[in-house]
NUPA-443742 format. One record per atom (N, C-alpha, C): x, y, z; atom name. Coordinates in nm, 4 decimals, padded with zeros to 6 digits, always signed. Layout:
<pts>
        x        y        z atomo
        X        Y        Z    CA
...
</pts>
This chain:
<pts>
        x        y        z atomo
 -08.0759 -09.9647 +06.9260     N
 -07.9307 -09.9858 +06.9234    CA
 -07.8735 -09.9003 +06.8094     C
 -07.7810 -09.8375 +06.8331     N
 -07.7115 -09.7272 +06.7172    CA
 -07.5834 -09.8290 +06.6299     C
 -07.5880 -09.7384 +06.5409     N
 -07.4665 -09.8125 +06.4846    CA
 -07.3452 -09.8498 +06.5409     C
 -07.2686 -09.7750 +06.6386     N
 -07.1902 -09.7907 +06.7290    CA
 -07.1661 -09.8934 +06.7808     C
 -07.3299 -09.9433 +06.8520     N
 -07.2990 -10.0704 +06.9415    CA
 -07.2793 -10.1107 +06.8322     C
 -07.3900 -10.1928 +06.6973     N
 -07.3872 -10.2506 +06.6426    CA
 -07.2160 -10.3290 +06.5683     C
 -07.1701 -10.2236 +06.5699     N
 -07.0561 -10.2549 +06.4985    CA
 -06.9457 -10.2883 +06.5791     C
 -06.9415 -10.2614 +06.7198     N
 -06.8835 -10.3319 +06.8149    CA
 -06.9387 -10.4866 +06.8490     C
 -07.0317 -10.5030 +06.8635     N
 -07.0972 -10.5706 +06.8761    CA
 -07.0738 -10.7328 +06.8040     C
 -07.0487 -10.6567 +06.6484     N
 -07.0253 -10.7536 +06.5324    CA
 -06.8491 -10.7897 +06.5552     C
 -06.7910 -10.7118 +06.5837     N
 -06.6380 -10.7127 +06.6205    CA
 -06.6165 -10.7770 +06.7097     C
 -06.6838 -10.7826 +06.8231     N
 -06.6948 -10.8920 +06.9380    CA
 -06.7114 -10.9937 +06.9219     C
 -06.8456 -11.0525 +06.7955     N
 -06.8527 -11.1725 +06.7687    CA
 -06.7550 -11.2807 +06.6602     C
 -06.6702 -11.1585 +06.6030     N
 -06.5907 -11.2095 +06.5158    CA
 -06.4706 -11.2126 +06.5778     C
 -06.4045 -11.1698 +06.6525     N
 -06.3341 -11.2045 +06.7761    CA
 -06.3835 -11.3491 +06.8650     C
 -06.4664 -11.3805 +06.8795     N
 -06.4391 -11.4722 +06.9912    CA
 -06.5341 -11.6250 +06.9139     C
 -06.5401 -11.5925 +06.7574     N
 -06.5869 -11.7083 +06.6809    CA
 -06.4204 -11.7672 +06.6797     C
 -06.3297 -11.7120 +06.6272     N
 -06.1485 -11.7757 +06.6470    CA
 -06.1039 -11.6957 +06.4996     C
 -06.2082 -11.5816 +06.4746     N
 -06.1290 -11.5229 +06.3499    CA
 -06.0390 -11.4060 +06.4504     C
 -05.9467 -11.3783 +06.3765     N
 -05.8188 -11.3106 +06.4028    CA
 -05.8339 -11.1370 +06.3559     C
 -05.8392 -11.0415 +06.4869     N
 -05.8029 -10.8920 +06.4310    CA
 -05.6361 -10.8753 +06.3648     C
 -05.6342 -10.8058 +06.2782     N
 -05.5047 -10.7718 +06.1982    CA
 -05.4367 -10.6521 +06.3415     C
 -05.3208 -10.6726 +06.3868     N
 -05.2878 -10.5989 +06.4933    CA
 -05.2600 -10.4664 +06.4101     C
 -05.2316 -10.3434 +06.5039     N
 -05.1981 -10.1936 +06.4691    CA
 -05.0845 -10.1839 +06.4785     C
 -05.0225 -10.1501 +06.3489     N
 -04.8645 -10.1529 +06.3471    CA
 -04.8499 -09.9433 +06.3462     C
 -04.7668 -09.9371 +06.4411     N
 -04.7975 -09.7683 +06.4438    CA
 -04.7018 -09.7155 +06.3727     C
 -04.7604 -09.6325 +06.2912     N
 -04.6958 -09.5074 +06.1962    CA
 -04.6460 -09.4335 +06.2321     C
 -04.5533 -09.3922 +06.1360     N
 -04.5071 -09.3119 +06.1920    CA
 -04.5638 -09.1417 +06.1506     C
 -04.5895 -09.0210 +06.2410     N
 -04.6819 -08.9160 +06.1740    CA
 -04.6305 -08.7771 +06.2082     C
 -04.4381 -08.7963 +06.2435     N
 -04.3885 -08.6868 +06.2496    CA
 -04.4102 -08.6582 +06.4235     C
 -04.4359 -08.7056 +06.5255     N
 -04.4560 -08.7196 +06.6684    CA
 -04.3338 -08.8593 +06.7461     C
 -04.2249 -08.8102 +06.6785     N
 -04.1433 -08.9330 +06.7591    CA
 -04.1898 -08.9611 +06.8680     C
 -04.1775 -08.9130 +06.9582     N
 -04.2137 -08.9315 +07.1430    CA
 -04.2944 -09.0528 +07.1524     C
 -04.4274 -09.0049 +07.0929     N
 -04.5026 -09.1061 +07.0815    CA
 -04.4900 -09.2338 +06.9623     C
 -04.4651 -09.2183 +06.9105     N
 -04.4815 -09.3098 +06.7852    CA
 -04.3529 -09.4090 +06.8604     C
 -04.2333 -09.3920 +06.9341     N
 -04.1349 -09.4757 +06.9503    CA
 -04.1875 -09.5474 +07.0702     C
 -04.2361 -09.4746 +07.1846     N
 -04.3308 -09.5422 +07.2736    CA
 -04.4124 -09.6651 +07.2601     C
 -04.5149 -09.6233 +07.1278     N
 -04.6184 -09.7211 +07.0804    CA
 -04.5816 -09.8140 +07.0345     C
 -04.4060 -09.7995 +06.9497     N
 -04.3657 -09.9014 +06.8470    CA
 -04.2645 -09.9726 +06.9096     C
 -04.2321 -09.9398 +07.0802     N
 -04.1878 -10.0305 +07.1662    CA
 -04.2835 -10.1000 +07.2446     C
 -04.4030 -10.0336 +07.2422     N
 -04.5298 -10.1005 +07.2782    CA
 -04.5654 -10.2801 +07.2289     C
 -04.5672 -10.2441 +07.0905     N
 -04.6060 -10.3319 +06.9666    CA
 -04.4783 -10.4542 +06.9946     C
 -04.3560 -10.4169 +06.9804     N
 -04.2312 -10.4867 +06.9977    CA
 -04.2364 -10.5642 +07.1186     C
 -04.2803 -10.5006 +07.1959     N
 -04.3098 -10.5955 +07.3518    CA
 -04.3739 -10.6772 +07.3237     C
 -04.5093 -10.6848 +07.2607     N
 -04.6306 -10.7372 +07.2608    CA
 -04.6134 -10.9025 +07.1557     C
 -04.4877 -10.8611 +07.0685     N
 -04.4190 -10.9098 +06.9553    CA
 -04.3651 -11.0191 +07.0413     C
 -04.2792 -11.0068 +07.1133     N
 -04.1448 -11.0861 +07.2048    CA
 -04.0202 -11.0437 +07.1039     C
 -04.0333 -10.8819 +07.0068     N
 -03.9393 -10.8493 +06.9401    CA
 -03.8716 -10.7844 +06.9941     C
 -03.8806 -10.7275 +07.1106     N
 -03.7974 -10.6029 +07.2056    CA
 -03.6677 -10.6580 +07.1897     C
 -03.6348 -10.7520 +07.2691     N
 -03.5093 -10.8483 +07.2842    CA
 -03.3917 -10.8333 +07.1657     C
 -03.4354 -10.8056 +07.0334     N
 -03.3698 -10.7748 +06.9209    CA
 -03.3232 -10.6560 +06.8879     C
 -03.3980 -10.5497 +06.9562     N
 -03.3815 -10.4452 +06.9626    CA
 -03.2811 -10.3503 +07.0950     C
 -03.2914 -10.4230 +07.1990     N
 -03.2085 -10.4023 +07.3272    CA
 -03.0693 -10.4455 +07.2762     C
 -03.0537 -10.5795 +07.2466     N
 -02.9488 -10.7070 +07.2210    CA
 -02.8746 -10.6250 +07.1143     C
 -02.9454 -10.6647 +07.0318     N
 -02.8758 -10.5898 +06.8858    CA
 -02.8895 -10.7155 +06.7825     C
 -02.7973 -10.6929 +06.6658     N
 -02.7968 -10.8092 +06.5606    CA
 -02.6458 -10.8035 +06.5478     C
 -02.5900 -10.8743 +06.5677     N
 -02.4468 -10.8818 +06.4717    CA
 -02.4815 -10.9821 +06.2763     C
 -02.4018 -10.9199 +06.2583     N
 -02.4215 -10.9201 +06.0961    CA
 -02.3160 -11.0503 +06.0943     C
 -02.3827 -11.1834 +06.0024     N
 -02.2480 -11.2822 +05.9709    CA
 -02.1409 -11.2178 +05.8936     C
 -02.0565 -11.3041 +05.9423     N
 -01.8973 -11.2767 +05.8535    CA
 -01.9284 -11.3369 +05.7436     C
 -01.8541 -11.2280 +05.6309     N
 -01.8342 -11.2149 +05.5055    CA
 -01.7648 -11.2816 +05.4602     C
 -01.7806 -11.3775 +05.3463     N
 -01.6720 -11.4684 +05.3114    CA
 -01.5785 -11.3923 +05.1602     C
 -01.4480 -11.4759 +05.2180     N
 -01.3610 -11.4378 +05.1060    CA
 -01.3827 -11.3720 +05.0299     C
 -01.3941 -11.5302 +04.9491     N
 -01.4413 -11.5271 +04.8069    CA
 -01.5832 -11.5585 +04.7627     C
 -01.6772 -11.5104 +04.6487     N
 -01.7865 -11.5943 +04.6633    CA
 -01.8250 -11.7215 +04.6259     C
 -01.9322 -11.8006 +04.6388     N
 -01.9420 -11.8740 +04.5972    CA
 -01.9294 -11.9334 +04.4905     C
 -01.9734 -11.8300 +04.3489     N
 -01.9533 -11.8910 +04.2043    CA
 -01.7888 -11.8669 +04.2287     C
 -01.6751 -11.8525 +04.2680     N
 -01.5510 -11.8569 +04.2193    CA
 -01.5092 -11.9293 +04.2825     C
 -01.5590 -12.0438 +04.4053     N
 -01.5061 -12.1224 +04.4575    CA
 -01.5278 -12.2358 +04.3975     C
 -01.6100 -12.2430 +04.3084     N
 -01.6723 -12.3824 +04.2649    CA
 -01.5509 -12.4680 +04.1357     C
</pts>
């Protein structure tokens, strides 16, 4: 057995003992095309897309602030 399997192998078992892989958050490396692809990929995978289609509206700004209302 080469190192290869081996180390798949060990990744497999630490996967399906209930420890957790750290997911691939994609960089960015000067290749928009791809990198926006992958990082709508990730966003899907998230249930973050929705925020990104939708949008955010920003709360309303109050008056005055708080320390001068008091």
């Amino acid at each position: 057995m080469n190192d290869f399997q081996t180390e798949r192998d060990r990744k497999r078992k630490m996967t399906s003992e209930g420890h957790f892989v750290q997911p691939f958050i994609p960089r960015f490396d000067g290749h928009y095309d791809l990198w926006s692809m992958l990082m709508e990929n990730f966003l899907r995978s998230k249930e973050y897309w929705g925020l990104i289609e939708i949008g955010y509206e920003e709360p309303a700004h109050r008056e005055q602030p708080l320390s001068e209302g008091r």
